[in-house]
N, CA, C and O of each residue as an XYZ file, in Angstrom:
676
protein
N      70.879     33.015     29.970
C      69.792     32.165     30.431
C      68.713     33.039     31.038
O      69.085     34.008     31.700
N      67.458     32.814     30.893
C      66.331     33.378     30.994
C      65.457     32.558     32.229
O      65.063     31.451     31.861
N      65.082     32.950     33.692
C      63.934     32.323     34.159
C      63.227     32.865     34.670
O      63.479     33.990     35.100
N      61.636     32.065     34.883
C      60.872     32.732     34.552
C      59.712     31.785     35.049
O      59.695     30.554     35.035
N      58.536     32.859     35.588
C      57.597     31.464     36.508
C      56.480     31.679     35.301
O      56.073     32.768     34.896
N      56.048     30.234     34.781
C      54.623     30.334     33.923
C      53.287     29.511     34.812
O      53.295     28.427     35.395
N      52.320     30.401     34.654
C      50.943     29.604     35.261
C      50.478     28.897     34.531
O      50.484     28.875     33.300
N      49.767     27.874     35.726
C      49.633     26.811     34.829
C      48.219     26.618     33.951
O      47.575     25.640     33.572
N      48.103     27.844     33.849
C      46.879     28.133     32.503
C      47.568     28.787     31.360
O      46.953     28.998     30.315
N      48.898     29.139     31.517
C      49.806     29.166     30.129
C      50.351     28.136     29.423
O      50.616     28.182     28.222
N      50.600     26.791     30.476
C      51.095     25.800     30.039
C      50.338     25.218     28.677
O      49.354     24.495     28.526
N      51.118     25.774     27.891
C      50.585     24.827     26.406
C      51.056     23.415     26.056
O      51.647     22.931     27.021
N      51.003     22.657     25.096
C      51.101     21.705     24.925
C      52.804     21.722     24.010
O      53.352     20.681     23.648
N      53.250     22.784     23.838
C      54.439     22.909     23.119
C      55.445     23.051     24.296
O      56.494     22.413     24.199
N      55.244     23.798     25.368
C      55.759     24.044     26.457
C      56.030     23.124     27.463
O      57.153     23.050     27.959
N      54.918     22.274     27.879
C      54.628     20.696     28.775
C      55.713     19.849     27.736
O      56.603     19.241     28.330
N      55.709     19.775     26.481
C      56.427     18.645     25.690
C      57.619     19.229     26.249
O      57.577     18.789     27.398
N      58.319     19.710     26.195
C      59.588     20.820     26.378
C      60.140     20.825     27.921
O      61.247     21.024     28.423
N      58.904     20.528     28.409
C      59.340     19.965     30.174
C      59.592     18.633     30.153
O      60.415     18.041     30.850
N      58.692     18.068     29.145
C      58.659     16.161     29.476
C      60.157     16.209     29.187
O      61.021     15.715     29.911
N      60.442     17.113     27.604
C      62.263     16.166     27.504
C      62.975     16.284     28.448
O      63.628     15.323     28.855
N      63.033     17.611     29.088
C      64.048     17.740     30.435
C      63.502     16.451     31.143
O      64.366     15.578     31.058
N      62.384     16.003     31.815
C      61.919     15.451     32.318
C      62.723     13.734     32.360
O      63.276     13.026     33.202
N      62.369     13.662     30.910
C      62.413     12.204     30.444
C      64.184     12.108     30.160
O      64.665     11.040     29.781
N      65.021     13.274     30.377
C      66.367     13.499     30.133
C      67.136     12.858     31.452
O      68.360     12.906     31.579
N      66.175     12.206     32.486
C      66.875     11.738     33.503
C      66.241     10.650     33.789
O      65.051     10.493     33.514
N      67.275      9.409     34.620
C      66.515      8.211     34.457
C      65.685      7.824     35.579
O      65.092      6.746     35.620
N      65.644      8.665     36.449
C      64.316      8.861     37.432
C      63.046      9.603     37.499
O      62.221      9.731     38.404
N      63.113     10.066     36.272
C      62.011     11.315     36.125
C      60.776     10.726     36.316
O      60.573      9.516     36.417
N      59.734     11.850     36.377
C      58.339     11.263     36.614
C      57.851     11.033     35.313
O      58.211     11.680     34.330
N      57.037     10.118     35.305
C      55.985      9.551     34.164
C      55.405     11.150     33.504
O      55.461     12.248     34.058
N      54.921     10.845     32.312
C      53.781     11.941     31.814
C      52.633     12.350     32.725
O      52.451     13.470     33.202
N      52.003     11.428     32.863
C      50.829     11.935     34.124
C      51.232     12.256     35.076
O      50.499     12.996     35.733
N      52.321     11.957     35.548
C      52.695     13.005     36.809
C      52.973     14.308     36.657
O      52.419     15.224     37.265
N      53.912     14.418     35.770
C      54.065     15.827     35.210
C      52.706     16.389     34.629
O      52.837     17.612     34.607
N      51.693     16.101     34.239
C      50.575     16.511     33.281
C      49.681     17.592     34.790
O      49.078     18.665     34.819
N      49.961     16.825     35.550
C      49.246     16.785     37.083
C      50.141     18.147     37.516
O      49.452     19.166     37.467
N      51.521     18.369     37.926
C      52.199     18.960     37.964
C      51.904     20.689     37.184
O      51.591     21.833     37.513
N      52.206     19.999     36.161
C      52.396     21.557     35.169
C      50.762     21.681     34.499
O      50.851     22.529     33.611
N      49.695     21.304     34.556
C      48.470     21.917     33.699
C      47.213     21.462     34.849
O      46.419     22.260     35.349
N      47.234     20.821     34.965
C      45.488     20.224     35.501
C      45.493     20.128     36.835
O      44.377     20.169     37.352
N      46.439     20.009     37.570
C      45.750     20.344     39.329
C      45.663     21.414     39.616
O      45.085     21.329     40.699
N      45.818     22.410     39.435
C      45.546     23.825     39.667
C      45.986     24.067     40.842
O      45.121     24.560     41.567
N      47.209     23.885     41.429
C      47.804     24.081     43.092
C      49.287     24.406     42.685
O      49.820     25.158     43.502
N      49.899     24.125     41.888
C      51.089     24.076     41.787
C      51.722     25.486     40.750
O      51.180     25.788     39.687
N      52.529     25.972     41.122
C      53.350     27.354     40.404
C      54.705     26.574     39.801
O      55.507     25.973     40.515
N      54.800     26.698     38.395
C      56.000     26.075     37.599
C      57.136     27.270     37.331
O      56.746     28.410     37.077
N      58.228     27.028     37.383
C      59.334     28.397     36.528
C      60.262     27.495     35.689
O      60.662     26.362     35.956
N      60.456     28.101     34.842
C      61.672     27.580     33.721
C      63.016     28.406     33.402
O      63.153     29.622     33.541
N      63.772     27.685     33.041
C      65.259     27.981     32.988
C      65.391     27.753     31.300
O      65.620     26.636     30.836
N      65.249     28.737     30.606
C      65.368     28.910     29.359
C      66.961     29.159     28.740
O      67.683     29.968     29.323
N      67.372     28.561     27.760
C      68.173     29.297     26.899
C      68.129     28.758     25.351
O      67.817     27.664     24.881
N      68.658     30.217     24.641
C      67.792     30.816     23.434
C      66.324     29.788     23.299
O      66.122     28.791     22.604
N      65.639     30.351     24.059
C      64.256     30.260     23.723
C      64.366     28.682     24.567
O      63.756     28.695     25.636
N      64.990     27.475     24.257
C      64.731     26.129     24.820
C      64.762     25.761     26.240
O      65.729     26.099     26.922
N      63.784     25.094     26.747
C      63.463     24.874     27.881
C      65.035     23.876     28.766
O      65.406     22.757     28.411
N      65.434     24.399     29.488
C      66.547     23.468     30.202
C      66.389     22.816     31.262
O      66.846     21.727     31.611
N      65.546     23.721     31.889
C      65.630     23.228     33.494
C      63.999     23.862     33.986
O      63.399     24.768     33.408
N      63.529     23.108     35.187
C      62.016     23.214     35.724
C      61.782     22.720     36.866
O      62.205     21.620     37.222
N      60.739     23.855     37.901
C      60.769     23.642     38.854
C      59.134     23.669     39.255
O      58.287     24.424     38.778
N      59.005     22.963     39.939
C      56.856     23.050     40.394
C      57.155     23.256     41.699
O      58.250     23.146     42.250
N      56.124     23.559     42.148
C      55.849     24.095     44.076
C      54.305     24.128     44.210
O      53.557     24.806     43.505
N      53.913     23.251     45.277
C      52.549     23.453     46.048
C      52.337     24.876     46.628
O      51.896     24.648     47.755
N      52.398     25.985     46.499
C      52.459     27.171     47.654
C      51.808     26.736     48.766
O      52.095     27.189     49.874
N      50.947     25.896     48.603
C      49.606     25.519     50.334
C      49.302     24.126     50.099
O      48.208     23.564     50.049
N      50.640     23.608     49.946
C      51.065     22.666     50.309
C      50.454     22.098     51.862
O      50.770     22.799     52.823
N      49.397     20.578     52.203
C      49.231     20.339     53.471
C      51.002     19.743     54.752
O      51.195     19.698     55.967
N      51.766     19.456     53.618
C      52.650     19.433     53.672
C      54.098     20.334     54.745
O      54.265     21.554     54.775
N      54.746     19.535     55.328
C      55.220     20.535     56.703
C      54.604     22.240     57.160
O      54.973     23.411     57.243
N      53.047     21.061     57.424
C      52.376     22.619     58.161
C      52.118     23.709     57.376
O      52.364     24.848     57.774
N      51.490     23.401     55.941
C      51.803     24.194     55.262
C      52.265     25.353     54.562
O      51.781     26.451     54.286
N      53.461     24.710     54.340
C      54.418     25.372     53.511
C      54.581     25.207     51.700
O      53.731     24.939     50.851
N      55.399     25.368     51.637
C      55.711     25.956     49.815
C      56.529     25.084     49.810
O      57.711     25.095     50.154
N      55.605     23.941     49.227
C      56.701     22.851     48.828
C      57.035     22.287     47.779
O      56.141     21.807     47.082
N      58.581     22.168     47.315
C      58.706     21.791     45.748
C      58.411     20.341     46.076
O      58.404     19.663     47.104
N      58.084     20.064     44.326
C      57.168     18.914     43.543
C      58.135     18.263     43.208
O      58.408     17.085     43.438
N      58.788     19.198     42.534
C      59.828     18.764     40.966
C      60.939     19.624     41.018
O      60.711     20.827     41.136
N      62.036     19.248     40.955
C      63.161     19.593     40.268
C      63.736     18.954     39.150
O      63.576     17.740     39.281
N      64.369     19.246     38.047
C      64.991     19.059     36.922
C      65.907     19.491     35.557
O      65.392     19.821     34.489
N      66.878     19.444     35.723
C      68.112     19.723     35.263
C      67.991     19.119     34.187
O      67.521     17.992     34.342
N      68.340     19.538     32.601
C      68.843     18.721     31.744
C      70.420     18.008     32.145
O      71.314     18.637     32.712
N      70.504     16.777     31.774
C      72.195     16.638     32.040
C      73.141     17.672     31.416
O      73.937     18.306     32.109
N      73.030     17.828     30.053
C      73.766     18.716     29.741
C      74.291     20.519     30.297
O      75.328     21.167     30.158
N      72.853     20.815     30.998
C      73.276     22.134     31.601
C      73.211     21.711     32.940
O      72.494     22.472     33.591
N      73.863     20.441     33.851
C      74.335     20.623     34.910
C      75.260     21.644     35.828
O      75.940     22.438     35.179
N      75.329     21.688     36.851
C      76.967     22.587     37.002
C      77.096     23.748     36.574
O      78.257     24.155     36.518
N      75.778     24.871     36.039
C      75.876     26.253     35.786
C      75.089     26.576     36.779
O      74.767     27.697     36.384
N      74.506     26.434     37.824
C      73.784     26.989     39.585
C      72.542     27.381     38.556
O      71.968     28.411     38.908
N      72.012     26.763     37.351
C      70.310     26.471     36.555
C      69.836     25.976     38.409
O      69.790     26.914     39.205
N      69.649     25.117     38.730
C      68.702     24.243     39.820
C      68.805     25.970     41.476
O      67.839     26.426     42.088
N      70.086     26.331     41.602
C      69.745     27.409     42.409
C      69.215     28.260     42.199
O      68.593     28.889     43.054
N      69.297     28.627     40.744
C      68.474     30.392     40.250
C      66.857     29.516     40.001
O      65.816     30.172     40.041
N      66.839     28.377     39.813
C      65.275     28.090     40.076
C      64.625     28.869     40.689
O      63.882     29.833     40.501
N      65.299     27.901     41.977
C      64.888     28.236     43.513
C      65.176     29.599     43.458
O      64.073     30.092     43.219
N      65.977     30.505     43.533
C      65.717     31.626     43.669
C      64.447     32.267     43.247
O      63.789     33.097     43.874
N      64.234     31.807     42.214
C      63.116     33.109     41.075
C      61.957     32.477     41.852
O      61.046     33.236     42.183
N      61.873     31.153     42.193
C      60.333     30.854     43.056
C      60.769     31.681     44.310
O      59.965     32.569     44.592
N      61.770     31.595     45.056
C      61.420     32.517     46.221
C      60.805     33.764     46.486
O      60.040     34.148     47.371
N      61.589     34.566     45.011
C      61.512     35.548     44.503
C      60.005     35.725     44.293
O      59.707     36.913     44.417
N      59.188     35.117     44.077
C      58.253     35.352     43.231
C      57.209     34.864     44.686
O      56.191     35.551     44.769
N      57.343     33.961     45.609
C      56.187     34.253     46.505
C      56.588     35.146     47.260
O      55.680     35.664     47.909
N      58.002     35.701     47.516
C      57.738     36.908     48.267
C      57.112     37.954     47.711
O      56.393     38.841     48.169
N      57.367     37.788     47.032
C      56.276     39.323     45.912
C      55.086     39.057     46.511
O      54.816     39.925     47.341
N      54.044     37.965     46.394
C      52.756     37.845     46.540
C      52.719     37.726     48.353
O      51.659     37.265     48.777
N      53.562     38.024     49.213
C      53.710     38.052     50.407
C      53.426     37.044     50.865
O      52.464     37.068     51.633
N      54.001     35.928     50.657
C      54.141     34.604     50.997
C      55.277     34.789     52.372
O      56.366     35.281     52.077
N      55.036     34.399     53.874
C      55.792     34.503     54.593
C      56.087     33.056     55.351
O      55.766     32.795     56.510
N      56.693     32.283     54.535
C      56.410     30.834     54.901
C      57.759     29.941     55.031
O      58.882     30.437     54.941
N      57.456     28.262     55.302
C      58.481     27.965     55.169
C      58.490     27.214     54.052
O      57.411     26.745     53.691
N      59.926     26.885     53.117
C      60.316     26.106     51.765
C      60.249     24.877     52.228
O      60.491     24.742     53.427
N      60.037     24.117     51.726
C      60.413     22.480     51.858
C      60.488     21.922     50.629
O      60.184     22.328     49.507
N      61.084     20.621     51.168
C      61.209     19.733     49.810
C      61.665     18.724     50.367
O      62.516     18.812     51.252
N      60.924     16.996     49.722
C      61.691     15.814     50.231
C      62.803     15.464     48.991
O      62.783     15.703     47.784
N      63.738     14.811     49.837
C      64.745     14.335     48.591
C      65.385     12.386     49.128
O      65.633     11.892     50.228
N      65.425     11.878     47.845
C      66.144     10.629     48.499
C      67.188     10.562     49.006
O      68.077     11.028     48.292
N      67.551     10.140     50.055
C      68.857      9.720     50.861
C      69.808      9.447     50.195
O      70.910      9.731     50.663
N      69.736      8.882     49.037
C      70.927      8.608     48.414
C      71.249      9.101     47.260
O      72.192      8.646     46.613
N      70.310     10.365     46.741
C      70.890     11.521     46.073
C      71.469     12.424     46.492
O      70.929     13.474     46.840
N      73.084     12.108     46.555
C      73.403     12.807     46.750
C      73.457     14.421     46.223
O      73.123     15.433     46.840
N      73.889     14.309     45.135
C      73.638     15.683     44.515
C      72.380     17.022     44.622
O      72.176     18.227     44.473
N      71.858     15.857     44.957
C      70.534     16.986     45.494
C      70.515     17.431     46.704
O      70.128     18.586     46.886
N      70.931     16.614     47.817
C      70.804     16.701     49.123
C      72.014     17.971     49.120
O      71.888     19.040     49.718
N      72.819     17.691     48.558
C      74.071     18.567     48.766
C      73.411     20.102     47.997
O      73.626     21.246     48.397
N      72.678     19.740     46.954
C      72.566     21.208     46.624
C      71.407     22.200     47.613
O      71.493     23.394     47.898
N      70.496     21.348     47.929
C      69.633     21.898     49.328
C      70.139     22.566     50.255
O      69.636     23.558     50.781
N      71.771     21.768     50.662
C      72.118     21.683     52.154
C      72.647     23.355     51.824
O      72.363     24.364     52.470
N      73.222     23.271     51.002
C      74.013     24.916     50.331
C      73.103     26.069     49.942
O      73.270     27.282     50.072
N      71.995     25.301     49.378
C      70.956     26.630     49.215
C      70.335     27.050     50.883
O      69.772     28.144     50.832
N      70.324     26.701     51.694
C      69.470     26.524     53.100
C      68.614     25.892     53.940
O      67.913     26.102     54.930
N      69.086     24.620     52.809
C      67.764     24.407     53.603
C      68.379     23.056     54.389
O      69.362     22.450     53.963
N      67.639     22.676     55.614
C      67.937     22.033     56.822
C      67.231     20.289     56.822
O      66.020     20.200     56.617
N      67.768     19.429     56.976
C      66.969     17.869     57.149
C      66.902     18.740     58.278
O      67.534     19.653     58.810
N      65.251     17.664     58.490
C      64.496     18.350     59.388
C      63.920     16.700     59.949
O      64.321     15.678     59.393
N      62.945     16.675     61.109
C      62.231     15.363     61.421
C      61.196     15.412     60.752
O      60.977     16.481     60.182
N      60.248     14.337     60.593
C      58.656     14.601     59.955
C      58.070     15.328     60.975
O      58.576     15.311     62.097
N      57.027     15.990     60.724
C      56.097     16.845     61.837
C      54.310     16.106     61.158
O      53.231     16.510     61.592
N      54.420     15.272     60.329
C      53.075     14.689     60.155
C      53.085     13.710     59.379
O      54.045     13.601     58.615
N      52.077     12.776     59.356
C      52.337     11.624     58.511
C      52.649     11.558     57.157
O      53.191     10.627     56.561
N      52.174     12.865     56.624
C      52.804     12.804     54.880
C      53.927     12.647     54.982
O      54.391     11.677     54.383
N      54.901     13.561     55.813
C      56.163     13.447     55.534
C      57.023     12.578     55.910
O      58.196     12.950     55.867
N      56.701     10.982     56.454
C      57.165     10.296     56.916
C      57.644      9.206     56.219
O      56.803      8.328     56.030
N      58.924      8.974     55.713
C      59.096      8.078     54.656
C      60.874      7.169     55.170
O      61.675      8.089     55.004
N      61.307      6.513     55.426
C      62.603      6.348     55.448
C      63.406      6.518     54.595
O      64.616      6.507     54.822
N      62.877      6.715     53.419
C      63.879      6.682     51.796
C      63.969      7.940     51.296
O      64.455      8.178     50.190
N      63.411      8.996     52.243
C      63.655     10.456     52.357
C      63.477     11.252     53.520
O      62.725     11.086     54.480
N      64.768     12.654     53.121
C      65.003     13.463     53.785
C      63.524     14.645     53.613
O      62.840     14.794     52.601
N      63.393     15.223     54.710
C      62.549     16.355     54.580
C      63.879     17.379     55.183
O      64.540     17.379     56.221
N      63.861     18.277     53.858
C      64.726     19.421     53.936
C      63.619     20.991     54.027
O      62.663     21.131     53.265
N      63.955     21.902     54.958
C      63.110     22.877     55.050
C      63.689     23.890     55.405
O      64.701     23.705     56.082
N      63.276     25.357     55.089
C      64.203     26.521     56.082
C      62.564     27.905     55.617
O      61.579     27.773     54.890
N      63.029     28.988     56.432
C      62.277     30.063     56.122
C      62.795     30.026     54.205
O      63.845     29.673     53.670
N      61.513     30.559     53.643
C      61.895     31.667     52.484
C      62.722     32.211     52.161
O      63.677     31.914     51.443
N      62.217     33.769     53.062
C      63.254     34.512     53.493
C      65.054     33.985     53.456
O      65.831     34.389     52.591
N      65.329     33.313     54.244
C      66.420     33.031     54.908
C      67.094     31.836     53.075
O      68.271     31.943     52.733
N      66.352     31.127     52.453
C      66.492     30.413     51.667
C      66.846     31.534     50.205
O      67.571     31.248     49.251
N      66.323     32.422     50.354
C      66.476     33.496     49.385
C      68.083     34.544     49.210
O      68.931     34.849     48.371
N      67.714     34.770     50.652
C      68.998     35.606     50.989
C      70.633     34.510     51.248
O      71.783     34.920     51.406
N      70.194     33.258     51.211
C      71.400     32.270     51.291
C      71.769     32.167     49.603
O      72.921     32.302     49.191
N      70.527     31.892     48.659
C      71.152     32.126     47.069
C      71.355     33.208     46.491
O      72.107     33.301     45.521
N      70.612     34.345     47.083
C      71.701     35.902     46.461
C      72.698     36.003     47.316
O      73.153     37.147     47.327
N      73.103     35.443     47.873
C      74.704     35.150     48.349
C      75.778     34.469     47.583
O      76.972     34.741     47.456
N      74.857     33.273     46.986
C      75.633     32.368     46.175
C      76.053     32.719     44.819
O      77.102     32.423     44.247
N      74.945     33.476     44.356
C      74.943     33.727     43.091
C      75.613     34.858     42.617
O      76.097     35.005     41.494
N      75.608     35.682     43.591
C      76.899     37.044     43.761
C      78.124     36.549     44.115
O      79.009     37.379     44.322
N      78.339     35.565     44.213
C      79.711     35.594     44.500
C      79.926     34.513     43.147
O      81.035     34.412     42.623
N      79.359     34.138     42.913
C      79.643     33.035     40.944
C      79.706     34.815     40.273
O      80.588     35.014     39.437
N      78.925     35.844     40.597
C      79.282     36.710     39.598
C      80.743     37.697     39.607
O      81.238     38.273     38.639
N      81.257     37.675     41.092
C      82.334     38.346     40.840
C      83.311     36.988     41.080
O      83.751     36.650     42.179
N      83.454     36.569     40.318
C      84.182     35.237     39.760
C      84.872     35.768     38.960
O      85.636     35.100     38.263
């Protein structure tokens, strides 16, 4: 498996289709225009993909300056095909975005809201590092979600933990 962050002035129209199926592969996914907004035309958001042989599996978006918990680097989107669930695709996301604003010296904090009653997500947050947190401003104030947040840093070095130890498996 291959990932890998594309800007969103690479996003072609063969590539966006290739996100919608992951997209549309779950029965909560966002509409086309949300994603369109996401991956090509707002110009705020950094996408990475989880490739194998060549096909798109898995995809992740992030605001980097995000107004969002004080601005921070906050994911948009997460998305898993069902079929490549359960291979740590959704942690090496997150890794390669961490990876990739620390490069550009991003010294910030991660966030992301998730629904209360996904579990699976909440659980995979809680393991990558990141913390339910309270709202700190009115965006983030919702009852039907968690605001999960931690340093970068600290969110980075919690999945090359994880992911080294799936390798000496």
């Amino acid at each position: 498996m291959e990932f890998k962050y594309i800007p969103q002035d690479k996003v072609t129209e063969d590539i966006f289709s290739e996100v919608m199926a992951v997209e549309s592969s779950r029965p909560s996914g966002y509409d086309e225009e949300n994603m369109r907004a996401f991956w090509q035309t707002s110009g705020k958001n950094d996408n990475f993909v989880c490739t194998e042989n060549g096909k798109i599996v898995g995809h992740i978006s992030f605001n980097p300056n995000s107004k969002r918990r004080n601005g921070s680097i906050f994911m948009v989107n997460l998305t898993v095909h069902p079929e490549y669930t359960k291979r740590g695709i959704a942690q090496n996301l997150i890794l390669t975005a961490c990876k990739h604003f620390i490069s550009l010296g991003f010294n910030k904090v991660m966030a992301t809201s998730v629904d209360k009653d996904n579990f699976p997500a909440v659980s995979l947050y809680l393991k990558s590092g990141f913390e339910i947190r309270e709202p700190v401003c009115e965006a983030d104030e919702d009852d039907e979600q968690y605001i999960m947040d931690n340093s970068l840093v600290f969110i980075k070095n919690r999945l090359e933990q994880i992911t080294k130890g799936k390798e000496n498996e």
